[in-house]
Residue, then its C-alpha position, 0 to 999 in steps of 0.5 A: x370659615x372664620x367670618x363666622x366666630x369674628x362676628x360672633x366675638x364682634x357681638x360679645x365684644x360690643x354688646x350692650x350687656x356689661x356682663x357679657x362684654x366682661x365675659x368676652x374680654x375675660x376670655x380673650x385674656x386667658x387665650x392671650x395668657x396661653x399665647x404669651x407663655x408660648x411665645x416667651x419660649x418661642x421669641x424671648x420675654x421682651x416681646x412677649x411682655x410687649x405683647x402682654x401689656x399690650x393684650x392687658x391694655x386692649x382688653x381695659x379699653x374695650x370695657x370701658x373708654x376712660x382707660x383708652x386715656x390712661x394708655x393714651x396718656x401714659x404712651x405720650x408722656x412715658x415712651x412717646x417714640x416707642x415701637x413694637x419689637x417687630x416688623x407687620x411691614x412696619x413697626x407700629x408705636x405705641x402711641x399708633x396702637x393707643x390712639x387707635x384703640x380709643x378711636x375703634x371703641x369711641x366710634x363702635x359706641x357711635x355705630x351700635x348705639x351705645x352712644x346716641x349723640x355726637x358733640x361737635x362743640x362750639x370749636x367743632x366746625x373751626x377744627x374740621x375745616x383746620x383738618x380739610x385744609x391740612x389734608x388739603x395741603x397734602x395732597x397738593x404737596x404731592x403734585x411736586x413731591x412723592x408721599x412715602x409710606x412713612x410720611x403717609x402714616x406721620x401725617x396721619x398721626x398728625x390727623x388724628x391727634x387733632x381729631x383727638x379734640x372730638x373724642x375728648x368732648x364727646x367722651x368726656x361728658x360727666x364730671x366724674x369722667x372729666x376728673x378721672x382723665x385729669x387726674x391721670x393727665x396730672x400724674x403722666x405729666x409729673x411720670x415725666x417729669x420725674x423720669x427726667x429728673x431720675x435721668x439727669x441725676x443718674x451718673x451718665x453711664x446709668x442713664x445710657x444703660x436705661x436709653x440703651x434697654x429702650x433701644x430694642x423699642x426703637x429708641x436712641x441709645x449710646x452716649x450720643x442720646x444724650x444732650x448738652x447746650x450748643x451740642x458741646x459735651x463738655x458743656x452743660x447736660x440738658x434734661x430729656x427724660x424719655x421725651x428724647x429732645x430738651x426742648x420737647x421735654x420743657x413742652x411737656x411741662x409747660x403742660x404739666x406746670x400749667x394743669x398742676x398750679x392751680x390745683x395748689x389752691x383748688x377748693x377740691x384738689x384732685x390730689x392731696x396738696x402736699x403731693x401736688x406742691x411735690x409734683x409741681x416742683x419736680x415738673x419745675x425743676x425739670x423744665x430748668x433742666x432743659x435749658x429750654x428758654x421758649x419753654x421757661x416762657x411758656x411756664x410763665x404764660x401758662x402760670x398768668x392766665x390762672x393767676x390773673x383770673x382767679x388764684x393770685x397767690x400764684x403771682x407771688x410763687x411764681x415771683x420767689x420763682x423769679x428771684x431765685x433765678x436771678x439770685x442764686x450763684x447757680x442758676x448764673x449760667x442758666x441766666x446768662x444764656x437767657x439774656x443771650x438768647x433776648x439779646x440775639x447774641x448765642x448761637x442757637x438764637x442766630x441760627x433761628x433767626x438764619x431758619x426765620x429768614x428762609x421760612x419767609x422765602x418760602x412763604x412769599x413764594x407759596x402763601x395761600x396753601x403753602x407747599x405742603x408736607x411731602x417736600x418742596x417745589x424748589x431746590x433752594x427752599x427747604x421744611x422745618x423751622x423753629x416755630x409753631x405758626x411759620x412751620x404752619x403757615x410753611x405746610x398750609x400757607x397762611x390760610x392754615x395759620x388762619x384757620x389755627x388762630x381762629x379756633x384759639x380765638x374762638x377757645x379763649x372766648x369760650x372760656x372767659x365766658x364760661x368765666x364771666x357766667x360762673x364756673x362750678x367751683x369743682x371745674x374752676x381750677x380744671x378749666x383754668x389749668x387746662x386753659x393756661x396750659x394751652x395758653x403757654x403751648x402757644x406761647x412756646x410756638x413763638x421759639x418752637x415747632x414741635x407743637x405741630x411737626x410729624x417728627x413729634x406726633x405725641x406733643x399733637x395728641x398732648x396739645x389738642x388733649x388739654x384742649x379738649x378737656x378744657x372744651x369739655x369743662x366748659x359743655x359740662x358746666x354748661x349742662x350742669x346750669x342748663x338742663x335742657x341741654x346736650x344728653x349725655x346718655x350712653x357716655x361711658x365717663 
């Protein structure tokens, strides 16, 4: 009985008139608006103002996919772990509903014909054959460990966030739309940032009420959320805004520092420069508030790469950076840890080097595929390591961490040659940022894991985001000088 008004919505929904896809959504929000008042009363106004953001944000990306990335953009940088109030079996995230809604309109555009072609982009086949290997390796996982539920659906959480890299390229297609997107990359980057900012300013007490409110959306709350260097609270607090772990929050900025430097000299800045120098020193401040060593090096990789390429005035920014650091009577401590940290002699340092020395058994053991996502074979190994390529090579072997250094080669080529050919002035700072902001991810990696880990699917979505927007600078700039080149009938940015 309903199949026939669900088609007759369907075709409204995704027809090719503006106008009638307008009026459809229009629709659907007043009956929303109806439900919600209903449910404030039947429920309570928590679920209800879930349900309402929810409805809202659905309807803008059914009208039109660059909103898809403000969802998107806003779930991974301001609430990355939260849930829905209620149970469908499970309790879906944000992140799940967002990444899902842009998935659903991207790939109805492919099927209804709105959008006529499909750009795998130089980077395509490297990316396909990382996801196979992956998927892969998951199953062989299961040959000697059950697949749950829950690690079904991370896992494909994982998988999406990489296949987010296609959507991005073939999305992004105008620059128009590729500053829209950048631009609120930027500013979710600097929310972040100032969230957690707010937080390590807030007397304790205060930023426990807010974790506890954000506690109905299945986060962490109660002074145990908070975090502090060697765990020890009457140590030093580190900085977690809402990303819940430090050093995940200094991941985050590695991003945010690295897409907002080279905007300071941009000849067409994507914001006013005096807000961008603000935005920049909070995601600085915040990043040295973690206390994150992987992540201060990350900063100063994804600063390099700008720097030497194009806007050398970073170098002595970042050199004043350097000194004050080292200088200040307040940042001795901060210092202190980091030199601890080089020489091996902390204990956080130590127990890294305790993960190395396991995640190489395990990878003498199982080299080629690893053993997968689902568990181990032997009762003596164990998952989890502090660093992005022996994590990869412990899920899919060193075959997998081939596979993720040849798509980075092959991106960093890309790039210096789009350099080398000439970069319009208005995607130089883009694609440099952007470039430099995954450069200093994978600098990171060198200390850190949750660039690749199902425990932190939103640092995936992140990574493969920047990357694909950088991709996409490089196809536009590409069509703007040769016009022979890709249609870009149909893209919606």
């Amino acid at each position: 009985m309903l199949a026939v008004p669900y088609r007759v919505l369907q075709s409204w929904l995704l027809s090719p008139e503006p106008q009638v896809r307008r009026r459809a959504v229009a629709g659907l929000l007043v009956l929303a608006a109806l439900a919600i008042a209903l449910l404030i009363g039947v429920a309570g106004p928590l679920i209800a103002l879930a349900l309402a953001v929810a409805v809202v944000g659905g309807a803008l990306i059914l009208l039109d996919t660059r909103w898809g990335y403000v969802a998107l953009i806003g779930v991974a940088f301001g609430l990355p772990f939260a849930t829905l109030p209620f149970s469908i079996g499970f309790k879906p995230s944000f992140l799940d509903l967002a990444l899902g809604g842009l998935f659903f309109v991207w790939i109805f555009r492919l099927l209804t014909g709105q959008e006529r072609t499909f750009i795998p982009s130089p980077l395509g086949l490297g990316v396909a054959v990382f996801m196979l290997l992956a998927v892969f390796s998951f199953a062989y996982g299961m040959t000697h460990s059950r697949a749950t539920p829950f690690t079904v659906r991370r896992f494909g959480e994982l998988l999406l966030g990489i296949a987010l890299f296609y959507t991005t390229v073939n999305t992004v297609r105008t620059q128009a739309g590729l500053e829209w997107v950048s631009r609120w990359l930027l500013f979710g980057g600097w929310i972040a940032a100032a969230i957690a900012v707010a937080f390590y300013l807030f007397p304790e007490a205060w930023t426990v009420w807010v974790l506890d409110r954000l506690a109905r959306f299945d986060y962490p709350g109660g002074y145990g959320a908070l975090r502090y260097i060697e765990d020890d609270p009457t140590g030093t607090m580190r900085a977690i805004g809402t990303a819940v772990d430090p050093n995940v929050l200094g991941g985050m900025m590695i991003l945010a520092v690295g897409g907002l430097a080279p905007q300071l000299f941009a000849p067409r800045a994507l914001f006013p420069r005096w807000w961008i120098g603000g935005m920049l020193a909070t995601a600085v401040l915040a990043l040295y508030w973690t206390y994150s060593r992987s992540a201060l090096f990350g900063m100063a990789a994804a600063l390099a790469l700008p720097a030497v390429l194009k806007y050398r005035k970073l170098i002595p920014l970042a050199g004043v950076g350097a000194l004050l650091l080292f200088l200040l009577p307040q940042t001795q401590d901060y210092v202190a840890r980091l030199l601890a940290g080089l020489a091996g002699q902390d204990l956080a340092t130590q127990m890294r080097f305790g993960e190395y020395k396991d995640a190489l058994i395990l990878i003498r053991r199982y080299p080629v595929f690893g053993v997968g996502f689902t568990g181990v074979p032997d009762i003596d190994l164990y998952l989890g390591v502090s660093m992005l390529y022996l994590i990869l090579a412990e899920h899919m072997g060193l075959v997998g961490v081939a596979a993720f250094l040849a798509i980075m080669g092959r991106f960093f080529l890309q790039v210096w040659a789009a350099w080398r050919r000439g970069v319009a002035p208005e995607r130089e700072a883009l694609l440099l940022g952007m470039s430099g902001a995954v450069a200093g991810a994978l600098v990171s990696g060198l200390a850190d894991h949750y660039w690749f880990n199902m425990t932190y699917p939103h640092m995936t979505v992140l990574l493969w985001l920047y990357l694909g927007l950088a991709m996409a600078t490089v196809l536009i700039d590409q069509r703007s000088q040769d016009p022979a080149g890709p249609s870009t009938e149909g893209s919606p940015a």
